[in-house]
KOLPAFI-253035 format. One line per field, with one value per residue: chain; residue number from 1; x, y, z of N, C-alpha, C in turn. Coordinates in pm, 1 decimal. Example, Ala and Ser with C-alpha at 12.3 -4.5 7.8 and 13.67 -1.06 7.14 Angstrom:
2
cadena	c(A_A)
num	c(1_2)
n.east	c(1319.0_1285.0)
n.north	c(-569.0_-225.0)
n.up	c(780.0_708.0)
ca.east	c(1230.0_1367.0)
ca.north	c(-450.0_-106.0)
ca.up	c(780.0_714.0)
c.east	c(1320.0_1290.0)
c.north	c(-330.0_3.0)
c.up	c(780.0_787.0)
END
This chain:
96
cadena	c(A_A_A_A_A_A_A_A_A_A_A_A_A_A_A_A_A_A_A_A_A_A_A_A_A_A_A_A_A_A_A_A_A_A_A_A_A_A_A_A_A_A_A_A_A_A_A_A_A_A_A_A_A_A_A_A_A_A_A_A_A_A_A_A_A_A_A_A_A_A_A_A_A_A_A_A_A_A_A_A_A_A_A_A_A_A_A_A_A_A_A_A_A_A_A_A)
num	c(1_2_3_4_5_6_7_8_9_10_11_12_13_14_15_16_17_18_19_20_21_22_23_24_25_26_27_28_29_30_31_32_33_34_35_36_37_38_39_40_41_42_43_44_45_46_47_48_49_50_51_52_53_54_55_56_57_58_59_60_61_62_63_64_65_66_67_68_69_70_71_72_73_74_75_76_77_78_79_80_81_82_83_84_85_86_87_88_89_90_91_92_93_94_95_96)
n.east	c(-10224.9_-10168.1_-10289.2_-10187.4_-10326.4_-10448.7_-10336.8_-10355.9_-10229.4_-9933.3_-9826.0_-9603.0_-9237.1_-8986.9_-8728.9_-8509.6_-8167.4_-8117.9_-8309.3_-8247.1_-7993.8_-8086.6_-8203.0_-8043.9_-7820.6_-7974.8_-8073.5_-8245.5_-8521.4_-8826.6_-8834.5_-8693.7_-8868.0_-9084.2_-8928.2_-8903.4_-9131.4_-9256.4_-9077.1_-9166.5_-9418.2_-9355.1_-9132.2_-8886.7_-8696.5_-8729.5_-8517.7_-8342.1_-8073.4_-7958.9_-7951.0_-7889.9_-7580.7_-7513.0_-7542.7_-7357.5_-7139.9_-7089.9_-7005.8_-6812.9_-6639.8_-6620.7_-6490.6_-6623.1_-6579.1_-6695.5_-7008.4_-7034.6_-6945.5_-7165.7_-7390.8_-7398.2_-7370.0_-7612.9_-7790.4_-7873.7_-8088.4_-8262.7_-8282.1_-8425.8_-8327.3_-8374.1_-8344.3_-8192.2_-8454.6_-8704.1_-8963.1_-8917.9_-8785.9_-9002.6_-9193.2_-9079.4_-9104.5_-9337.9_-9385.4_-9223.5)
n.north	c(-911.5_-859.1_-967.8_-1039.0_-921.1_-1101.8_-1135.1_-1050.9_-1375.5_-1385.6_-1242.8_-1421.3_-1265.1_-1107.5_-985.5_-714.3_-584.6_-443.2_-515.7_-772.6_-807.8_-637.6_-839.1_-1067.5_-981.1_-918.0_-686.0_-473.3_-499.4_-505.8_-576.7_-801.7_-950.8_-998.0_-1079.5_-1338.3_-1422.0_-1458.9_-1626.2_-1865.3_-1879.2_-1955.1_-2155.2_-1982.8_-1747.7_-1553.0_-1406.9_-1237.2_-1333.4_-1135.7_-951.3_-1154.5_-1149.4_-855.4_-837.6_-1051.4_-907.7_-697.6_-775.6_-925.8_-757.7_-576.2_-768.7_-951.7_-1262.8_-1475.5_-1426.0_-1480.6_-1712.0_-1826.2_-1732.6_-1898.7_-2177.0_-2155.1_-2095.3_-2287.5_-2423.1_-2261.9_-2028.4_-1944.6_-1861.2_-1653.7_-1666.9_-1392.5_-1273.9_-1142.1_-1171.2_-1204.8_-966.0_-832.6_-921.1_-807.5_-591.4_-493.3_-543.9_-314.7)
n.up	c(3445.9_3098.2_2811.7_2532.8_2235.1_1970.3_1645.4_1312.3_1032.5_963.9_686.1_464.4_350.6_243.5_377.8_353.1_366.6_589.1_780.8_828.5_902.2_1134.3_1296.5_1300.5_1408.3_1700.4_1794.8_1858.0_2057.2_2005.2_1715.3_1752.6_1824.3_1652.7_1499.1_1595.9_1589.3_1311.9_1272.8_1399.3_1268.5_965.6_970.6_889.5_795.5_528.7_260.8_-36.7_-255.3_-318.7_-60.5_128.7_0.3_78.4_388.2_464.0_324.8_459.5_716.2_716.1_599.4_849.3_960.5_1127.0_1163.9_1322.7_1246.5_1038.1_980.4_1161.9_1043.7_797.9_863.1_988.3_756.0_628.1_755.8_877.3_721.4_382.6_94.1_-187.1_-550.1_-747.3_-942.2_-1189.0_-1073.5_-800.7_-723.9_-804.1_-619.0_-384.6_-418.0_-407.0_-112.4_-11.0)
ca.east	c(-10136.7_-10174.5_-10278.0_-10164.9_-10410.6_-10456.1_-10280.7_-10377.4_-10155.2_-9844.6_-9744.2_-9443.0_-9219.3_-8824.6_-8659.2_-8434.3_-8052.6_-8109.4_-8396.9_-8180.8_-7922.4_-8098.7_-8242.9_-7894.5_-7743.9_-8051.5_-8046.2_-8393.1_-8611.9_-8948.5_-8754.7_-8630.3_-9012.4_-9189.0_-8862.3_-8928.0_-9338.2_-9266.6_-9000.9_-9285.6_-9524.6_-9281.8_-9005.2_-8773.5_-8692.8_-8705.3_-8434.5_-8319.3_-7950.2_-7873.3_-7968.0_-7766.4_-7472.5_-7474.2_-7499.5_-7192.7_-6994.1_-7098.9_-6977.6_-6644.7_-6582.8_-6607.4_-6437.5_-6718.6_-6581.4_-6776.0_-7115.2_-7015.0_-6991.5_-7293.7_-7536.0_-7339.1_-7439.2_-7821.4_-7840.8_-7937.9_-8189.3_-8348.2_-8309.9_-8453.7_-8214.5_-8393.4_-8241.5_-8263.0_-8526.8_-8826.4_-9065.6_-8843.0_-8793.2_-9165.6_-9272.8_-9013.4_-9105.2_-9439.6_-9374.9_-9151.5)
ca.north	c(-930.7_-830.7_-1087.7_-1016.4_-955.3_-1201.2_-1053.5_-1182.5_-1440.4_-1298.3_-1312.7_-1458.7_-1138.6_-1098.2_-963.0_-638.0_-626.4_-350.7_-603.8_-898.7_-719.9_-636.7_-956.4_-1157.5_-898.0_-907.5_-512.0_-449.9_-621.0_-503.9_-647.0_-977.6_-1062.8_-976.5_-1194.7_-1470.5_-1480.1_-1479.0_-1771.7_-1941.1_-1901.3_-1986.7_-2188.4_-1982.0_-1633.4_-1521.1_-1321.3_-1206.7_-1314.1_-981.0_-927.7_-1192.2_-1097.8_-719.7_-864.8_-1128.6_-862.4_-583.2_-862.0_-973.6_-575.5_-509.6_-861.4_-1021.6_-1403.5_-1515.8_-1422.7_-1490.0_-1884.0_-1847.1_-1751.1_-2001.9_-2265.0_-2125.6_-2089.2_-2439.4_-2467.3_-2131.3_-1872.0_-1981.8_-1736.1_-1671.0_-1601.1_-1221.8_-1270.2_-1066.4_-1226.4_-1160.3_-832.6_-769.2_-929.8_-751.7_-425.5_-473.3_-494.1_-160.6)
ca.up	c(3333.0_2981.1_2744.4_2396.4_2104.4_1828.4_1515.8_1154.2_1014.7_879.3_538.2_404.7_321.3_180.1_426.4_340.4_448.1_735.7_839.1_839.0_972.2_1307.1_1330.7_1311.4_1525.8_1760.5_1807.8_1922.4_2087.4_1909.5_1641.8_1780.2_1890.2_1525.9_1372.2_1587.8_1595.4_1198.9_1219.4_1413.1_1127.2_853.4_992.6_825.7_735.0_338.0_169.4_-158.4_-265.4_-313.3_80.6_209.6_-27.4_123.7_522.1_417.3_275.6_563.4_837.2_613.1_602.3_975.4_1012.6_1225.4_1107.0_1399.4_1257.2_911.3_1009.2_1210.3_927.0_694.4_951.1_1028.7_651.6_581.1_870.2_893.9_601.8_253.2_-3.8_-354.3_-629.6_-773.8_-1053.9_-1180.7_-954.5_-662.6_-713.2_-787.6_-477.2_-286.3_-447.3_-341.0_6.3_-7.9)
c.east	c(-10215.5_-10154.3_-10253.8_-10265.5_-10359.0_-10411.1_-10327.7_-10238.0_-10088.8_-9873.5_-9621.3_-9382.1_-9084.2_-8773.3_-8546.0_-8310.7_-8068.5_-8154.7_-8298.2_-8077.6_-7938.1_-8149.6_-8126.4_-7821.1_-7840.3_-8117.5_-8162.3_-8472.1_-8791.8_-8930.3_-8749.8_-8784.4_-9098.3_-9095.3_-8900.1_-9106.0_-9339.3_-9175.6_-9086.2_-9383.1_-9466.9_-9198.0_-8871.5_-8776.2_-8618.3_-8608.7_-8409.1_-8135.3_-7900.5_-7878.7_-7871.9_-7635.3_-7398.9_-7470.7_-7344.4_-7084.9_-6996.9_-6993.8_-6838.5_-6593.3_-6521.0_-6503.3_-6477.7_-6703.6_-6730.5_-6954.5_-7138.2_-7018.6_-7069.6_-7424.7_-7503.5_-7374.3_-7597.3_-7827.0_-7942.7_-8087.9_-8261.4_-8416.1_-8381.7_-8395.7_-8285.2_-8301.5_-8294.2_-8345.0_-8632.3_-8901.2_-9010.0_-8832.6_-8906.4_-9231.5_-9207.4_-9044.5_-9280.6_-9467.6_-9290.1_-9264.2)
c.north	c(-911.8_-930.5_-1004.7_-1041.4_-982.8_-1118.6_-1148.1_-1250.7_-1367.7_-1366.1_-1341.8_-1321.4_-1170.4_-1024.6_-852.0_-622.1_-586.3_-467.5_-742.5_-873.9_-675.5_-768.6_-1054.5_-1095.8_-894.6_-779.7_-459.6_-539.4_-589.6_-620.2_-832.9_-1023.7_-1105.6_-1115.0_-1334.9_-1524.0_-1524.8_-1636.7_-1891.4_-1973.8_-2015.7_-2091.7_-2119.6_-1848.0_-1605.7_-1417.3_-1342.5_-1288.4_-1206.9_-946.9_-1009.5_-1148.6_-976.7_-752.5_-931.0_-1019.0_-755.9_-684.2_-905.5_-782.2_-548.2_-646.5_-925.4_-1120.3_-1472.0_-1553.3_-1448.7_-1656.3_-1922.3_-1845.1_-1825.1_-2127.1_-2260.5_-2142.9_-2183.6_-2447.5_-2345.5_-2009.6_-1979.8_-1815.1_-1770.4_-1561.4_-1468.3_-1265.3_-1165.5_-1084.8_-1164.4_-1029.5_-768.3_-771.3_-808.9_-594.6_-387.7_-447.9_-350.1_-111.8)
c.up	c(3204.0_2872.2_2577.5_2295.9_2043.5_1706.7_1398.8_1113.3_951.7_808.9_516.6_345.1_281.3_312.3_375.4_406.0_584.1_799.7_891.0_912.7_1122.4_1342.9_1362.9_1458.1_1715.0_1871.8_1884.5_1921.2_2008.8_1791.4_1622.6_1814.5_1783.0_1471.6_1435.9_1603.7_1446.6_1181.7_1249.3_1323.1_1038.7_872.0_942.2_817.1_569.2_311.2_48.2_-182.9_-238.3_-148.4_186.5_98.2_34.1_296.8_490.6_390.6_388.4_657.6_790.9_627.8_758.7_1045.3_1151.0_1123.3_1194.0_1322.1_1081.6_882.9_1028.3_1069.7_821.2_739.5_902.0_874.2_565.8_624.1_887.4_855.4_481.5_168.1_-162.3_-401.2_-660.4_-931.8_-1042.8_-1092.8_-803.7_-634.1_-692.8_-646.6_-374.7_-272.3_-373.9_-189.6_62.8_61.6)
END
């Protein structure tokens, strides 16, 4: 068996809609293993307002209520949502 190399500690990062987007949805598994080794780090996954505003309104569009409750729920307990300021943006732009 194949023991997994040691990776450096993530960094804390924003999260982009697509990103958030497969992660909620749980679309790929590459995916689903990075989001939850990072929720491990962090407790939490980081977004922008503007990022959850554009999942919320994608999921209200396609009329997925279901998953529209769900991350209204998890929201409390799992996401941290900043607001859109300079800073936010900067950081976010940095990780681009």
């Amino acid at each position: 068996r194949v023991q997994p190399t040691p990776r450096a500690p993530m960094k804390r990062c924003l999260l982009d809609s697509d990103a958030f987007s497969d992660i909620v949805l749980r679309r790929y598994q590459q995916v689903n293993q990075r989001a939850d080794a990072y929720f491990l780090a962090h407790q939490r996954h980081h977004l922008s307002v503007v990022t959850w505003f554009e999942v919320m309104r994608g999921f209200f569009r396609i009329g997925a209520l279901d998953k529209v409750a769900r991350l209204q729920r998890d929201s409390h307990d799992g996401l941290k949502v900043f607001p859109m300021t300079e800073g936010v943006a900067a950081a976010r732009s940095a990780t681009a």
